[in-house]
N, C-alpha and C positions, 0 to 999 in steps of 0.2 A: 277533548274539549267539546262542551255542547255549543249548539249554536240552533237559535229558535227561527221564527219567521222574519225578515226582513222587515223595515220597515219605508216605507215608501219617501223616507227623506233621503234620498241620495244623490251627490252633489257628483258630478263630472271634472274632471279638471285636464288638463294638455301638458305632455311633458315640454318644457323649453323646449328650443330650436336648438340647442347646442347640448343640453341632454339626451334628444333624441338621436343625436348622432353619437354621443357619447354609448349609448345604447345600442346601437348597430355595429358600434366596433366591440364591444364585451361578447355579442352576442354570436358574432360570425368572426371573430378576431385573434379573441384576447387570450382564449383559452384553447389549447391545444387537444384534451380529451376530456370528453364531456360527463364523466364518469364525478366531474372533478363538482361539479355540482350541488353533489349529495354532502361531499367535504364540509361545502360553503357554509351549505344551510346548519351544516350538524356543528360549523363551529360559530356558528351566530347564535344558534340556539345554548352551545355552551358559554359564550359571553354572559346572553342575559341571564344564564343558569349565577354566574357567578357575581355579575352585579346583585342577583336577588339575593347572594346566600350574604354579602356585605348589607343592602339595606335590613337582611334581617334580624342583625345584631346590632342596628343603628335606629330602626321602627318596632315600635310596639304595637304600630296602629295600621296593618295591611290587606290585602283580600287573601284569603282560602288559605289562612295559618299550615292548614294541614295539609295540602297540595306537597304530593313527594317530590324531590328535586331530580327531575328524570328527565330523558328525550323518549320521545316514542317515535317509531316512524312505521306507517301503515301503509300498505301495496291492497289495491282493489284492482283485480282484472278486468272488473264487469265495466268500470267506469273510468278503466285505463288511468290512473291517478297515484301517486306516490305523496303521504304527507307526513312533515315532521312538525311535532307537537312539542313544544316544551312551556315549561311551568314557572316561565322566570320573568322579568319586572313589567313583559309586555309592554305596549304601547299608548298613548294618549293619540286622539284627532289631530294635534299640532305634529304630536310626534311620527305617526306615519306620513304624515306632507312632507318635514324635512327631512326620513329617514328614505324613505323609498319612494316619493314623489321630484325628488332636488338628489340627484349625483354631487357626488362631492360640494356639499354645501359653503364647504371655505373656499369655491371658487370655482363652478363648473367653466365659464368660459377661460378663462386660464391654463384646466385642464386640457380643454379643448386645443387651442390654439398653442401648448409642447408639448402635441402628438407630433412623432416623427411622419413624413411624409408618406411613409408604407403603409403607416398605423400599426408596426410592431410596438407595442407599449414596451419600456426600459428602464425606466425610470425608478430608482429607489423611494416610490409613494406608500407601498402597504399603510393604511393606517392612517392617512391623510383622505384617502376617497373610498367609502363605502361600496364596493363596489362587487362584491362576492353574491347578493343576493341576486345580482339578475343574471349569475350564470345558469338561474333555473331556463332562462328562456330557451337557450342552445337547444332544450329537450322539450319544454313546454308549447303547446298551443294558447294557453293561459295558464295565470299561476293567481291565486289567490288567498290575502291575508285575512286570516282573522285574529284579533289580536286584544286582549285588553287591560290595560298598565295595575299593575299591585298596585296604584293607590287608592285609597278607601271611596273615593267618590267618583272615580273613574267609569265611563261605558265602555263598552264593546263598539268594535268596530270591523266590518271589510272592506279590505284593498283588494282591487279588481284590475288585472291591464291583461292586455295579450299583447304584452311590448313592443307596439307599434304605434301610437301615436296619444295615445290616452291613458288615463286611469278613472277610477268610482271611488266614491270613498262613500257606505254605506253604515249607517249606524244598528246594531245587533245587540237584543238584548239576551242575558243571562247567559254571558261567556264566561270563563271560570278568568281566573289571572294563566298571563301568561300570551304564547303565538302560536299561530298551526299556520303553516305555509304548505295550503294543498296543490300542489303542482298537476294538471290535466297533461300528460302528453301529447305527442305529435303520433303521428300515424309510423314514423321510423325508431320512435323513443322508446319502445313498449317493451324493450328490456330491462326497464329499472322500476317496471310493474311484478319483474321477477324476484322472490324475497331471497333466494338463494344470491342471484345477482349484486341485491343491497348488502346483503351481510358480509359479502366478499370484498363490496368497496368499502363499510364501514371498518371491518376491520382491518383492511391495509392503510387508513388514511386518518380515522379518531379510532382505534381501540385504544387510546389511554386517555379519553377526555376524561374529566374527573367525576364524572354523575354517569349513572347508567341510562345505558343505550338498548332500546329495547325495541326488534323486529316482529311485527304482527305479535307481541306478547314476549319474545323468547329474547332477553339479555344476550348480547354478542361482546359486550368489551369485558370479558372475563380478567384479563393480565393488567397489572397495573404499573403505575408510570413508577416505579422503585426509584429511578435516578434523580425524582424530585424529592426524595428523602435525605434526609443527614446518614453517612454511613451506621452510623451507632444504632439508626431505629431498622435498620436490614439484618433478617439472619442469614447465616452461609444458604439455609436451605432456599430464602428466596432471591440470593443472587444465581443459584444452581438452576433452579427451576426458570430464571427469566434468562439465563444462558439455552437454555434448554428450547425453551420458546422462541427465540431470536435463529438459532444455528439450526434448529428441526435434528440437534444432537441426539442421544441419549448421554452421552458420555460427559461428567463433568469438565469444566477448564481448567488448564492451568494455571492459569494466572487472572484474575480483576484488578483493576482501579476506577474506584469509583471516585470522581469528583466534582467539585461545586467551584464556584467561583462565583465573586457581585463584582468584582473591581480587576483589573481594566474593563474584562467582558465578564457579562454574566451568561453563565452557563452551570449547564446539571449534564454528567454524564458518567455512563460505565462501559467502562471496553473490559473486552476478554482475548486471552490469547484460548485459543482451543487445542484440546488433547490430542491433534491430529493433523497431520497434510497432507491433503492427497496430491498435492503439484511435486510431493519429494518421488514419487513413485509415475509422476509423467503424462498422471492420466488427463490433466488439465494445467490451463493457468488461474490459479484463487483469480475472483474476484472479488473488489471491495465489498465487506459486507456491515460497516457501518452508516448509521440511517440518521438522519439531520430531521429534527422536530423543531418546532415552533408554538412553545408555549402547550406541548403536548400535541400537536398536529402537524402529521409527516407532510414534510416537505419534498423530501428528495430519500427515495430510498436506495441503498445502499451505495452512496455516491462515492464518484472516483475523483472528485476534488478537489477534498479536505483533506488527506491525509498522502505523504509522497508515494507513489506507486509500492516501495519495496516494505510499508505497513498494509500491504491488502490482505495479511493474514488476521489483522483484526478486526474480530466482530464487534457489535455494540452500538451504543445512541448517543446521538451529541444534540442537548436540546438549549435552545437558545434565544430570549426574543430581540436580539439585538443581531440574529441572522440578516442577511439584510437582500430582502425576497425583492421579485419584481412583481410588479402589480398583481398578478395572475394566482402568485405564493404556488405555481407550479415549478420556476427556476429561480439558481442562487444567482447573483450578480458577484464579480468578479473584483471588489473592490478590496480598502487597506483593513476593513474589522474582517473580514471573510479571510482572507489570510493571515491575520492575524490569531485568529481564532486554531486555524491549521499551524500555525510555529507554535503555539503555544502546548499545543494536546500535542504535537509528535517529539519536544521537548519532556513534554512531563513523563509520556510512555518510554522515553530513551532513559532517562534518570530513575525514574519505575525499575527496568530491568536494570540498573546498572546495582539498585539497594535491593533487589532481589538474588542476586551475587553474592553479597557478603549474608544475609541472610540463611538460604538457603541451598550453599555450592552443588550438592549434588541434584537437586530439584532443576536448577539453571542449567547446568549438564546435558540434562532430560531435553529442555527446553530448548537446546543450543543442537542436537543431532537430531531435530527433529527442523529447526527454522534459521537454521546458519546462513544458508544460500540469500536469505532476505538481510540480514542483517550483513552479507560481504555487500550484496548489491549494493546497500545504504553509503555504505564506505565509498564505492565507486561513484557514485550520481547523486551523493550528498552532500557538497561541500560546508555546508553551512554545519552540520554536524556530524563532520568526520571524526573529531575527536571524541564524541560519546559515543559512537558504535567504532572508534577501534578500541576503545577499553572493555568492549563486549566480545571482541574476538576471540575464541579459543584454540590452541594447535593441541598438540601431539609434540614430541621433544626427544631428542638424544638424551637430557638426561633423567628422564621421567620412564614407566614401564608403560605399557604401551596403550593400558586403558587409561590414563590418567593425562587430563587434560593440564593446558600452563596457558595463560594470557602473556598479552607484554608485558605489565607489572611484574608476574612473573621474574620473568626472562630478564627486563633490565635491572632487578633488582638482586641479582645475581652476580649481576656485570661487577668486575674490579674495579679497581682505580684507574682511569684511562683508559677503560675501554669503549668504545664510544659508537657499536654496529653489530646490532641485531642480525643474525646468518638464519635463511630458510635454504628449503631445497623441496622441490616438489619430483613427487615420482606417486605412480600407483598404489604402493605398498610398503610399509615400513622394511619390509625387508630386501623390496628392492633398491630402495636407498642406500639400507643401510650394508648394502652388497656395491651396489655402483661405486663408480669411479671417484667422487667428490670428497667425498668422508673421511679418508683417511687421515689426511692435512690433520683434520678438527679433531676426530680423535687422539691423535699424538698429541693435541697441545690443551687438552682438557676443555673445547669451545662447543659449548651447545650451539644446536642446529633446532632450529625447527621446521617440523615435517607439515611439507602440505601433499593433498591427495588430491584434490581437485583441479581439474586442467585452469581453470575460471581465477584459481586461487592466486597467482603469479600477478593477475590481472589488477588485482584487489591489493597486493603489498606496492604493488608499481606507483597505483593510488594512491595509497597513502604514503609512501616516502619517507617518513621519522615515525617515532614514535617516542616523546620526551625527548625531542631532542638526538635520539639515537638513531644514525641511519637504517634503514632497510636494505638488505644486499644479500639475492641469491648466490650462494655457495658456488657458482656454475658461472660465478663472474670472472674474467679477465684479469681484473684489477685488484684483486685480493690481497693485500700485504697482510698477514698473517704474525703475528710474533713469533722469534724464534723455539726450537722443539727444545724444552728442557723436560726433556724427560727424564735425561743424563746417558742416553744410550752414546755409546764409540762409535760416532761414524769413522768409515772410512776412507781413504786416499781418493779424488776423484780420479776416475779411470779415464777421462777426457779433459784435454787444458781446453779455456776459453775460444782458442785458434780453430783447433778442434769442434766444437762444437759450434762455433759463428759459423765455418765451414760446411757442415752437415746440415744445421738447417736452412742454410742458403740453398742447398743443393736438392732437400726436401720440399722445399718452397718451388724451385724449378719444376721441381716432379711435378706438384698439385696445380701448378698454375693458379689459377682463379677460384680455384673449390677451397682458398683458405685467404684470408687477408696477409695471414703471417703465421708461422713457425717459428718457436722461441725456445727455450728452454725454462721450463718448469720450477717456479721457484716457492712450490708448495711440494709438503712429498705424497707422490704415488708411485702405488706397486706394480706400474704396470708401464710398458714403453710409451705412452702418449695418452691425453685425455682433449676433449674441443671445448673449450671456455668462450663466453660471448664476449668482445670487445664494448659493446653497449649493455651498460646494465639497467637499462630498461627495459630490455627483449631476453627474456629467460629461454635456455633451450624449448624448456615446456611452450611459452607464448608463440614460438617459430612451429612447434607442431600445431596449434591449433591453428594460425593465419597459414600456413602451407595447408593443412587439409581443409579449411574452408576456401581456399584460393585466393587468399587476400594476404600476399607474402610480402606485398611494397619493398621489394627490393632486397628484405635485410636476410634473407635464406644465405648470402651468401659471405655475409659478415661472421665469418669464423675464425678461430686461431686453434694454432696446433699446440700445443705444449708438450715438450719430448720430456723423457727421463733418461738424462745422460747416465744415471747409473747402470741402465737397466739393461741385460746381457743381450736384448735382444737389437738394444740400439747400442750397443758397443761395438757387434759382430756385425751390425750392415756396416758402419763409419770403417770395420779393419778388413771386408771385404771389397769397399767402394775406394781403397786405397789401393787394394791388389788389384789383380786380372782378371776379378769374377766379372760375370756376362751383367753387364751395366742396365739392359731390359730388362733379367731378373730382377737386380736390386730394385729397381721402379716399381716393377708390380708388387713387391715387397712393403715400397714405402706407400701405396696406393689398399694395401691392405690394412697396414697401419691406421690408415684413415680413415677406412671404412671400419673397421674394429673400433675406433673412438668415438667414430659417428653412430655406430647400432649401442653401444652402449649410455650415448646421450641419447637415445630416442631420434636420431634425427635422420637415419637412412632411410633413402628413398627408391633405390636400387635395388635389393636385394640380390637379384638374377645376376648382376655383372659382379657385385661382389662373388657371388658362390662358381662363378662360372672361372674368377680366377683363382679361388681357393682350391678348386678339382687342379688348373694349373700348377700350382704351389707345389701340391700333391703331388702330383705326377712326378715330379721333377725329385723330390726329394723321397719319392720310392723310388725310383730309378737309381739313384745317387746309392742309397740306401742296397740298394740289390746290388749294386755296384762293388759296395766296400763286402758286403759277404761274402 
C-alpha cells in the first residue's frame, strides 16, 4: 500500500478510562503467547478480505477493481517492524474511531465491570468485542494504521497509539483500498522481524485462510481448507495428500470421513484413521492429533478434549464457528455445544467403522490388528457407547480356523434355542488353550468358546457383561451348568458313590486349608484328576494373574475351588489308599500336588520351588518303592 506525505490535519483523541484499562488487560493479560498476534491481525485482515469479495458482487461502484484479494506481510530489520497489508473493504474516519478508538462498542463499561477479579477473561464473548487487534501491543512499541474504505469517495487515513493512553488520527492521501497495520517493535519483540519466524507462525495458525498469504513476496498457505468442501468436489488424491500434510506420513490412510453438518451444530470436518501404530509396538503413547479450527483459524492444535482418550489415534480437523472460544480464541471453554460437538463426531466415527464392516470385512480386519487395544479400551471407559464398540469387537473362535476372525453377532447368532451365554477363555495361545484344562467340557458338547490373547482382554468382557442380551462367562468359571454330553458315548459305572466322594473332598479340603475356598466334585468333564475354577465370575484366573503381579490382589488370590474328577484313576487310588494303611503325610503331599498341577496349569502358581522340591519327594519315594518290587 502506498502512503504519501502527511497532512498537517491531525486530530488527537484519549482512549476512555475504562478502555484504557480494558487495554492493559489484553495487553499484559489476556493472551498467553504473543506469537498469537500475527494470528489476530492475519484474521482481521481475512475478514475484511471476505466482506470485500461480498460487496464485490453487490457494488459496481468501488476503489482499485483490480487490487488482488491477498494478505501481504512484510519484516524490515533495519526499522524493526512487522506489517500486514490487505486489500479489503478498509476503513472510513468514523470507522477507525469506533473500530480501534472504542473497545467493544456495545458496551465497553459493561465489559469492564464482568471482568473477574484476577482479570482471567472467561467469558463466551468472541465476536461481541473486538478485541484481537491490540494484541499487537504485547510486542509493539507502536502500531500504526493506515487504512482506506473501498468506497468510491472515501480518504485515507492513519491511526496512531503506542497503547498507552492516546491515539492520532491523521488524514493520508493516495492510499490504495484496503489496511496495513505496521506494527514497530519492542526492543524484546524482534523475533517477529524474523520472516522464517513469521512463516512458521502463519502457517500453524491461518495456512488455510481463503486468500493468499504472502511473506516478503513468497506465498506460505500452500494447503487448502478441503473440509470446507462437499465430499463430491474432493479427489482420493487430495484427501491423500491433506492426510499426508496433517500426519508428516508418507503412507496413505486407511480409512476418512469426511463431514459437514448446519443443524444442530455447524461444522466441516475429515478425520483419518492412519496406516500405522506405533503405541502397538511400545514405543510411545499416540497423541491426539486432531486440530479444532474456527472458520478456518486454529484454535487448538491437536487437542485432547474433543474426542474420548481411546480415539487418539485419529488424525484430522474439526472446524466450526459455533466453537465456543474464550475471548483470547487461544482456549476452548468447557460448555454444552463443546461437548456436544464431541458426542456427536465420536458417534458418527463409531457408526463409520461399524458400515465399514459390512462393506469391506477384510480391509476391517487389517484395521482391527493394527487398533483393537483402543477400541477394547472404548468398551471399558465408555459407557455411553458400549454397545457400538462391542459390535466392533473381534475374537478368534473354537469353531473358526485360526486366522479367521468372528464378532458377537457372530457367535450369538449361532446360538440354539435357549441358549442364552456367550463362553471366552483367555490364554497366550491358541494352542495353549486349546491344550489346557477348560476345553474339554465344550468340545464334547459342540459349545464354541472364544479365544482371547491379551492379559487386558478379560478385563474388557467383565465390562461389558451381555451382549444382546446373552451373558458373558469365562469358561474358567465356577458356575457353569453346561448341557448334558450327547455325544452318545457309554459312559461308565461311577467308581465312587456320593458318600465317597463328599468324603474325599472333605478330607482334600482339610489337606489345603485356606489355599482353596472349597473342593467339589466336577460336574463338567475333564481328563485329568482336578482343574481350579473361580467362584466369582468377575475375576478370571487371567485378571488374578495380572492384579497378583501388579500387587494389587485385594484379597481375591485366594478365592479358589478345586474341582476333582472322581473318575479319574489317580483320584480313585488316593480315596482306596486314604482308606487303607498308606502313610497319611504321603497322601497330603499327594493331594498338595494335585493342587499345584491345577494351579500351574491355570497360570496361577506362585511357588514353583516348593512345588518341585516335593515332586523330587514324590520321586523318591516311588523309585524306592519301585526298586523295591524288582
Amino acid at each position: 500500500m502506498k502512503s504519501q506525505k502527511e497532512s498537517t490535519a491531525t486530530e488527537s483523541r484519549s482512549f476512555k478510562a475504562e478502555v484504557k484499562q480494558v487495554l492493559d488487560i489484553v495487553i499484559n493479560s489476556l493472551y498467553t503467547h504473543r506469537d498469537i498476534f500475527i494470528r489476530e491481525l492475519v484474521s482481521n485482515a481475512t475478514d475484511a478480505l471476505e466482506k470485500m469479495r461480498h460487496e464485490s458482487l453487490v457494488q459496481t461502484n468501488y476503489n482499485d477493481k483490480d487490487a488482488p484479494f491477498e494478505i501481504r506481510v512484510d519484516t524490515d530489520k533495519k526499522k524493526h517492524t512487522i506489517t500486514i497489508t490487505d486489500t479489503g473493504v478498509g476503513m472510513t474516519h468514523d470507522e477507525l474511531v469506533n473500530n480501534l478508538g472504542t473497545i467493544a462498542q456495545s458496551g465497553t463499561r459493561g465489559f469492564v465491570e464482568n471482568l473477574p477479579e484476577d482479570t482471567k477473561l472467561d467469558s463466551d464473548i468472541i465476536g461481541k468485542f473486538g478485541v484481537g487487534f491490540y494484541s499487537a501491543f504485547m510486542s509493539a512499541e507502536e502500531v500504526r494504521v493506515q487504512t482506506r474504505s473501498f468506497k468510491p469517495t472515501a480518504k485515507g487515513y492513519e491511526w496512531k497509539s503506542d497503547g498507552v493512553g492516546e491515539y492520532t488520527i491523521t488524514k493520508i492521501d493516495d492510499l490504495s483500498r484496503g489496511t496495513s497495520v505496521i506494527v514497530k517493535l519492542k526492543g524484546d519483540a524482534y523475533e517477529y522481524e524474523d520472516d522464517d519466524n513469521v512463516k512458521r507462525i502463519i502457517k500453524k495458525y491461518s495456512n488455510f485462510v481463503p486468500f493468499p498469504v504472502l511473506v516478503n513476496g513468497e506465498k506460505i498457505n500452500t494447503a487448502q481448507a478441503i473440509w470446507t468442501k462437499m465430499p463430491s468436489e474432493v479427489t482420493d488424491s487430495e484427501y491423500n495428500e491433506f492426510f499426508k500434510f496433517l500426519s508428516t506420513s508418507e503412507s496413505e490412510p486407511t480409512y476418512r470421513l469426511h463431514l459437514t453438518s448446519d443443524a444442530p451444530i455447524q461444522l466441516s470436518s475429515i478425520l483419518y484413521v492412519p496406516a500405522s501404530n506405533l503405541e502397538q509396538f511400545g514405543f510411545m503413547k499416540l497423541k491426539p492429533s486432531v486440530s479444532l479450527y474456527c472458520r478456518k483459524v486454529l484454535v487448538e492444535q491437536n487437542t485432547d478434549k474433543l474426542f474420548p482418550e481411546y480415539l487418539r489415534f485419529i488424525h484430522g480437523v474439526v472446524d466450526s464457528a459455533d466453537l465456543p472460544l474464550n475471548i483470547s480464541r487461544e482456549t476452548l471453554q468447557d460448555n454444552l455445544v463443546f461437548r456436544k460437538i464431541g458426542k456427536f463426531l465420536t458417534k458418527r466415527i463409531l457408526r463409520f467403522l461399524e458400515d465399514e464392516v459390512s462393506k469391506d470385512t477384510e480391509k476391517y480386519n487389517k484395521f482391527w490388528e493394527l487398533f483393537n487395544r483402543f477400541i477394547k479400551e472404548g468398551v471399558v471407559t465408555d459407557f455411553e457407547n458400549r454397545k457400538e464398540l462391542s459390535g466392533l469387537l473381534r475374537f478368534r473362535s473354537s469353531f473358526t480356523d485360526k486366522d479367521e476372525y468372528v464378532s458377537l453377532a457372530d457367535y450369538t447368532g449361532r446360538l440354539k434355542e435357549g441358549e442364552e451365554t456367550i463362553y471366552y477363555i483367555n490364554g497366550r495361545s491358541r494352542e495353549e488353550i486349546e491344550r489346557g484344562p477348560y476345553m474339554e467340557a465344550f468340545r464334547k458338547r459342540g459349545i464354541e468358546v472364544l479365544y482371547l490373547y491379551e492379559p487386558y482382554d478379560d478385563f474388557v468382557m467383565t465390562a461389558l457383561m451381555d451382549y444382546d442380551g446373552k451373558k458373558l462367562v469365562s469358561a474358567d468359571s465356577a458356575n457353569i451348568e453346561l448341557p448334558p454330553d450327547d455325544t452318545g458315548e457309554k459312559k461308565d459305572e461311577p467308581v465312587l458313590s456320593p458318600d465317597d466322594i463328599k468324603n474325599l473332598t472333605q478330607w482334600m479340603k482339610d489337606t489345603l486349608g485356606d489355599r482353596v475356598t472349597e473342593v467339589r466334585e466336577s460336574k463338567r468333564y475333564i481328563n485329568r484328576p482336578a482343574i481350579i475354577v473361580n467362584p466369582d465370575e468377575a475375576v478370571t484366573t487371567t485378571m488374578q494373574r495380572i492384579m497378583k503381579a501388579s500387587d494389587r490382589d485385594f484379597g481375591i488370590s485366594g478365592t479358589k475351588v478345586l474341582e476333582i474328577n472322581p473318575d479319574h484313576e489317580i483320584i480313585t487310588t488316593l480315596k482306596k489308599l486314604r482308606d487303607g494303611k498308606s502313610d497319611k503325610g504321603f497322601l497330603q503331599l499327594c493331594v498338595e500336588q494335585i493342587y499345584d498341577n491345577a494351579l500351574a496349569e491355570s497360570g496361577l502358581l506362585e511357588d514353583p520351588g516348593t512345588m518341585v522340591e516335593r515332586v523330587y519327594s514324590i520321586m523318591d519315594r516311588a523309585l524306592k518303592a519301585e526298586e523295591k518290587n524288582s
